[in-house]
C-alpha positions in Angstrom: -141.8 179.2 -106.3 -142.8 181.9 -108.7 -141.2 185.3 -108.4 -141.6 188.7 -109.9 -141.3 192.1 -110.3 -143.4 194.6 -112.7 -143.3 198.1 -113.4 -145.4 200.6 -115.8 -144.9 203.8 -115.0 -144.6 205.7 -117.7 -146.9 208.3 -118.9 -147.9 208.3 -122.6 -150.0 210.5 -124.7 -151.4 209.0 -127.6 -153.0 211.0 -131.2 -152.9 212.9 -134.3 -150.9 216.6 -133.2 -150.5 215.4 -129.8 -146.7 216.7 -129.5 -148.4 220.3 -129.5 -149.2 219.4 -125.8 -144.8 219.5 -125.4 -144.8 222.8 -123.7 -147.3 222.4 -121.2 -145.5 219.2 -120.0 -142.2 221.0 -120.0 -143.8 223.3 -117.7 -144.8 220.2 -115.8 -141.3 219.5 -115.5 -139.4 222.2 -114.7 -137.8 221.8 -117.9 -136.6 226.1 -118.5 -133.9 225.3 -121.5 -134.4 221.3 -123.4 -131.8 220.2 -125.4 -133.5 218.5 -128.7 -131.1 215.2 -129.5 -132.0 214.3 -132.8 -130.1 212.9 -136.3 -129.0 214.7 -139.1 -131.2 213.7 -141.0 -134.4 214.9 -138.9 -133.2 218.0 -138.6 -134.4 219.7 -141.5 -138.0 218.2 -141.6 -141.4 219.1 -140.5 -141.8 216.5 -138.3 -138.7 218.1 -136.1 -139.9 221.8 -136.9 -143.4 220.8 -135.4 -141.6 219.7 -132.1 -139.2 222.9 -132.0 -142.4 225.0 -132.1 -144.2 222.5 -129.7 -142.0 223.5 -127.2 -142.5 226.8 -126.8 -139.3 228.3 -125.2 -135.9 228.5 -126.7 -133.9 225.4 -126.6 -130.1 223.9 -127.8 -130.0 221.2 -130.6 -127.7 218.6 -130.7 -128.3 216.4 -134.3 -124.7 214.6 -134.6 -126.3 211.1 -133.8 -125.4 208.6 -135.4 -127.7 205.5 -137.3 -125.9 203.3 -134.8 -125.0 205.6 -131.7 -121.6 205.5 -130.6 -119.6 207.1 -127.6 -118.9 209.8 -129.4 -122.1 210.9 -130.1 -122.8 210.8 -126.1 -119.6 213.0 -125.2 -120.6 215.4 -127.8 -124.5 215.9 -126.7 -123.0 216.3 -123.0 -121.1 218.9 -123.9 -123.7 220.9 -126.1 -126.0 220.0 -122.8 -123.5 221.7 -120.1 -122.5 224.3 -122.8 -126.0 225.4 -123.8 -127.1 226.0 -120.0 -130.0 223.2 -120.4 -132.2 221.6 -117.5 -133.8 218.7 -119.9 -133.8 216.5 -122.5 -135.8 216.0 -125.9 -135.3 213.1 -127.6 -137.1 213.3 -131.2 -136.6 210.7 -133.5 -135.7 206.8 -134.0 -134.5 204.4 -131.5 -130.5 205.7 -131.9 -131.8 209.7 -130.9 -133.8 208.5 -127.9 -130.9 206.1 -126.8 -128.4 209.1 -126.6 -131.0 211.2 -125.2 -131.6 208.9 -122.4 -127.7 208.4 -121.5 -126.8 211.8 -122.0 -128.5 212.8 -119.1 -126.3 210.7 -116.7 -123.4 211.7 -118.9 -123.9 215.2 -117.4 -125.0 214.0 -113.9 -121.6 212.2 -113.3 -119.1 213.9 -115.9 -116.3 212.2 -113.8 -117.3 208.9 -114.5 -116.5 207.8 -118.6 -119.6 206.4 -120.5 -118.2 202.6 -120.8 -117.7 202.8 -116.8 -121.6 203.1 -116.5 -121.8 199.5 -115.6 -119.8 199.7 -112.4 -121.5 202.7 -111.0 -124.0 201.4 -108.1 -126.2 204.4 -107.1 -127.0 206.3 -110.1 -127.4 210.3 -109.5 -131.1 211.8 -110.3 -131.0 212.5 -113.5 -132.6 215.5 -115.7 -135.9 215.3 -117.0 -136.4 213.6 -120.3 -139.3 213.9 -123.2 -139.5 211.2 -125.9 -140.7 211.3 -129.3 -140.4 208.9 -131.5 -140.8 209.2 -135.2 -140.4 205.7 -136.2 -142.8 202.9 -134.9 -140.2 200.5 -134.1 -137.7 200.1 -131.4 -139.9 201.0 -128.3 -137.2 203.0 -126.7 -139.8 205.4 -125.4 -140.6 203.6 -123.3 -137.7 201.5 -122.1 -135.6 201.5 -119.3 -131.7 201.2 -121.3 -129.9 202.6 -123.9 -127.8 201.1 -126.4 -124.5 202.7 -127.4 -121.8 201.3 -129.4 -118.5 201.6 -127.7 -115.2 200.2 -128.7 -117.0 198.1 -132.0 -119.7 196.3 -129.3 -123.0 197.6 -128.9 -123.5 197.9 -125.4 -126.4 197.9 -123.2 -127.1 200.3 -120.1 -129.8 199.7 -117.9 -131.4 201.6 -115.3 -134.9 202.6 -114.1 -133.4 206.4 -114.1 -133.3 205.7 -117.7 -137.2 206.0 -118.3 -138.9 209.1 -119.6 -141.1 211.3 -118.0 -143.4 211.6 -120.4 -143.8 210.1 -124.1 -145.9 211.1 -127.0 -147.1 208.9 -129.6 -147.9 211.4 -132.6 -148.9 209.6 -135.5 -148.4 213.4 -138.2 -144.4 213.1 -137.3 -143.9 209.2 -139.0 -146.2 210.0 -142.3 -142.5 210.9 -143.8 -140.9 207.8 -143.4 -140.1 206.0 -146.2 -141.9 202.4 -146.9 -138.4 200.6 -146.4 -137.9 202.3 -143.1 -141.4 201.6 -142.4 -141.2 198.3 -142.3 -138.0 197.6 -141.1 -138.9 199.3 -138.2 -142.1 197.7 -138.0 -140.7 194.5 -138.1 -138.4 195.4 -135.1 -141.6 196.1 -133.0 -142.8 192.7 -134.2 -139.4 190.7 -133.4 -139.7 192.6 -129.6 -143.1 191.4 -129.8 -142.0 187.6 -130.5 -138.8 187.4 -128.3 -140.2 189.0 -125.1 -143.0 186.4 -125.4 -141.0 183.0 -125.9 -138.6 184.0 -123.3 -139.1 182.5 -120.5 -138.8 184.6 -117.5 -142.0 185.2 -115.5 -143.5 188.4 -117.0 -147.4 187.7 -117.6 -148.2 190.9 -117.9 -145.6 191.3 -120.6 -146.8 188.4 -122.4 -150.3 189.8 -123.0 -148.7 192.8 -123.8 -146.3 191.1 -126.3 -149.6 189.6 -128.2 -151.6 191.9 -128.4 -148.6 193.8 -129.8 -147.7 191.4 -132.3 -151.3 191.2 -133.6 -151.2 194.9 -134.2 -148.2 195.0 -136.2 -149.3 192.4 -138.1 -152.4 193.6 -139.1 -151.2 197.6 -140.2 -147.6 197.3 -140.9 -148.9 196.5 -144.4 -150.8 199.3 -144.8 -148.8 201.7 -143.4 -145.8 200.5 -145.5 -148.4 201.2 -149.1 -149.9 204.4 -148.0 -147.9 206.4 -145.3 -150.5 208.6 -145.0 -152.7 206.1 -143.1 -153.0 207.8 -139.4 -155.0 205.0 -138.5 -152.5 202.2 -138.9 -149.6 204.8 -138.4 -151.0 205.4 -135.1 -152.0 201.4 -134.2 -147.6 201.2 -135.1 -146.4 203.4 -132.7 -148.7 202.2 -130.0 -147.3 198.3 -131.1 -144.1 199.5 -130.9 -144.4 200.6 -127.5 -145.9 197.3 -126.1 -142.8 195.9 -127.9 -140.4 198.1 -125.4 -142.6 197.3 -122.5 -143.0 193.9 -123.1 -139.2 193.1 -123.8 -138.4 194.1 -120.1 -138.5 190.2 -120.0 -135.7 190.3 -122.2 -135.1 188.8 -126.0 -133.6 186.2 -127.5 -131.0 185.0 -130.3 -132.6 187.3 -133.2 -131.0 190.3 -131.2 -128.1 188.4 -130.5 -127.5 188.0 -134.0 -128.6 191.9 -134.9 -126.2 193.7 -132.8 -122.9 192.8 -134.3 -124.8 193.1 -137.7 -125.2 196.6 -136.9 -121.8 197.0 -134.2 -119.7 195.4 -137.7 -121.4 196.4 -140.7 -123.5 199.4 -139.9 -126.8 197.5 -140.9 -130.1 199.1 -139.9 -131.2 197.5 -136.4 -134.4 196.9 -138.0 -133.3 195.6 -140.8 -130.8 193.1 -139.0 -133.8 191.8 -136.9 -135.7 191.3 -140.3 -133.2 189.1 -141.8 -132.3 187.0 -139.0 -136.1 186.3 -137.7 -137.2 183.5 -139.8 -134.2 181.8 -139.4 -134.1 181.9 -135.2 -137.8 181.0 -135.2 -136.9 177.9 -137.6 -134.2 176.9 -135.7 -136.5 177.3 -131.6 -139.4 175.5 -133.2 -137.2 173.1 -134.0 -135.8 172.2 -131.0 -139.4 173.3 -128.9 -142.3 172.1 -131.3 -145.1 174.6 -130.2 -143.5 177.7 -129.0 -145.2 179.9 -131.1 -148.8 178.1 -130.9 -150.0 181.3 -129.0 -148.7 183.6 -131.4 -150.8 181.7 -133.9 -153.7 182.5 -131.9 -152.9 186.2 -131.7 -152.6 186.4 -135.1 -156.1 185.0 -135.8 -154.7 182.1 -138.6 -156.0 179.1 -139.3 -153.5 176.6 -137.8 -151.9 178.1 -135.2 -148.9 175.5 -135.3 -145.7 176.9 -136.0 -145.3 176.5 -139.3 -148.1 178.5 -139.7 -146.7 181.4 -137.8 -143.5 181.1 -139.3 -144.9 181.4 -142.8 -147.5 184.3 -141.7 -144.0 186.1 -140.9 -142.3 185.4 -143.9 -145.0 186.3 -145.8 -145.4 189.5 -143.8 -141.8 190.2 -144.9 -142.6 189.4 -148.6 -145.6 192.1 -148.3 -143.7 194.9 -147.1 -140.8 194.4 -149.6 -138.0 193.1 -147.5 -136.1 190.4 -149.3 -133.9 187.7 -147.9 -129.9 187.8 -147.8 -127.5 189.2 -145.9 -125.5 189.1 -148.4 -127.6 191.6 -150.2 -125.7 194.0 -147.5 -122.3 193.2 -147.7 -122.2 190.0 -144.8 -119.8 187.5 -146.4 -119.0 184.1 -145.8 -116.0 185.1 -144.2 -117.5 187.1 -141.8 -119.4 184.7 -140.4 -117.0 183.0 -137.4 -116.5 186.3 -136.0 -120.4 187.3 -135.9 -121.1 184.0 -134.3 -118.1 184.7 -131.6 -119.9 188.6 -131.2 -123.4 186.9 -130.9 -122.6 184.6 -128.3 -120.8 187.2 -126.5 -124.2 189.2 -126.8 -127.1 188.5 -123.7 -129.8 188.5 -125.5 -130.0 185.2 -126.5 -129.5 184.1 -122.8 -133.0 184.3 -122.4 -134.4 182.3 -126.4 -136.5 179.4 -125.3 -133.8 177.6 -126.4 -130.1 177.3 -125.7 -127.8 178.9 -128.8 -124.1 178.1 -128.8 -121.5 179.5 -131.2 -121.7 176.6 -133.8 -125.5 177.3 -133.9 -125.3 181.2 -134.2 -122.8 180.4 -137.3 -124.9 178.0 -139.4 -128.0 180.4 -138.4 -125.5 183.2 -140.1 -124.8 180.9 -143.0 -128.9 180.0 -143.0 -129.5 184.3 -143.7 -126.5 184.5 -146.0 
């Protein structure tokens, strides 16, 4: 018997200078006093100034967020939340500002209960209202319905429908900054969401047309966006990929992720960037093991051959393009490292849903494969 449950409720607004419609949907919302959760290193840039003025009304500003979230930074944007008087919450920047910007807000709503205690709470408090806006065109977490935090050296996942934004806008002027390297390791993030939503296989086909279509996008601008950052055009077709990557992966991911987050918990390595390294190798390794799981991606893609050694080489060569090299080892992972990633990776649920079982033997030799 098939069995399934969807859900797309969230309301985006997609263009060039769209944020400047920010106020009017604070008004929407009630919203008297945001607090804008960004990084440091947002802070000072146009792209953040444009949202501060967007907004229209005074508002509190809490940038301490780290590359890879941690605890901390949720305890410390609760308190600027409760001691600034806000009623909402902006979230302006990559995946790791949104995350805290979604969490924060439950933070506040149940200040008795610690963050890593999340998990056991089973009726979840309404929660403030919260605005996201991306300015990378990677990690979907607009759109998405958890938040990823690390806590005591594990990245861990929260998960809840209260989670979601009220509204999101997909502003193409606020990623023209970003520098080609983030570019495309972002970019390839979308894609990997892309890929792993679609081989997983839980019943999603909604998400699975989503995850194509997706995938086909990324491929086709992520080069162009990475040479000439002023490309609105293909900045724009990003962010809207990147979202169909957070929607689609409601399905869930697979062993690419698995492999990411204690690349990121353990070294500090751009989530991006981790999925970039690792993605060849995982496909290598399911194709393997399923000949044909990525004969539909071939098709999305428009190539030739749409076998899987023709995806697989479209991506490396995708990787090659947009000047990201091979090797862990380039960023500090070590062979001796690699028994206690493998342990951390199959600890990690992500790969509970790869089209093909992963134990801990095969997440170390894919780890030696990257080295």
């Amino acid at each position: 018997m098939i069995e399934g449950r969807f859900s797309f409720p969230t309301q985006i607004l997609v263009g060039a200078a769209c944020v400047r419609g920010l106020s009017d949907a604070l008004d929407t919302l009630g919203v008297l006093r945001p607090l804008l959760v960004t990084d440091p290193g947002l802070l000072a840039t146009v792209s953040f100034a444009a949202v501060k003025e967007a907004a229209g009304r005074e508002v509190e500003v809490f940038s301490g967020v780290h590359g890879n979230p941690l605890e901390a930074d949720v305890e410390d944007a609760a308190r600027a939340f409760v001691d600034g008087g806000c009623d909402g919450v902006v979230g302006v920047g990559g995946g790791s500002a949104l995350d805290v910007a979604k969490i924060v807000r439950a933070r506040v709503a149940r200040p008795e209960v610690a963050l890593r205690d999340f998990y056991n709470v089973k009726e979840w408090p309404a929660l403030a209202p919260f605005v996201a806006i991306p300015t990378t065109a990677g990690t979907g977490s607009e759109v998405g319905r958890s938040s990823v935090i690390g806590v005591d050296g594990r990245k861990q996942v929260y998960f809840h429908p209260s989670l979601l934004a009220a509204r999101v806008f997909l502003d193409p002027v606020l990623t023209v900054s970003l520098p080609p390297g983030l570019t495309a390791a972002t970019g390839i993030d979308a894609l990997t969401h892309c890929i792993e939503s679609f081989t997983s296989p839980v019943f999603h086909p909604f998400c699975d047309g989503i995850a194509l279509e997706g995938a086909r996008m990324v491929n086709d601008y992520l080069p162009g966006a990475v040479r000439d950052g002023g490309d609105l055009v293909a900045r724009t077709q990003l962010l809207v990929a990147a979202a169909m990557g957070g929607v689609a992966f409601q399905k869930d991911l697979g062993a690419v992720h698995s492999m990411a987050h204690p690349l990121s918990a353990r070294h500090g390595m751009h989530h991006g960037l981790a999925n970039a390294l690792c993605l060849v190798a995982v496909m290598e390794f399911n194709s393997a093991r399923k000949p044909g799981v990525y004969r539909r991606l071939g098709q999305a893609l428009g190539l030739p051959h749409d076998d899987d050694a023709a995806v697989i080489t479209r991506v490396r060569t995708l990787l090659d393009e947009c000047g990201i090299q091979p090797g862990l080892g380039k960023h500090g992972v070590k062979a001796e490292h690699i028994e206690t990633l493998a342990a951390a990776a199959t600890e990690d649920a992500c790969h509970q849903t790869n089209p093909v079982p992963v134990a801990t033997a095969d997440f170390a030799e894919l780890y030696r494969h990257c080295l």
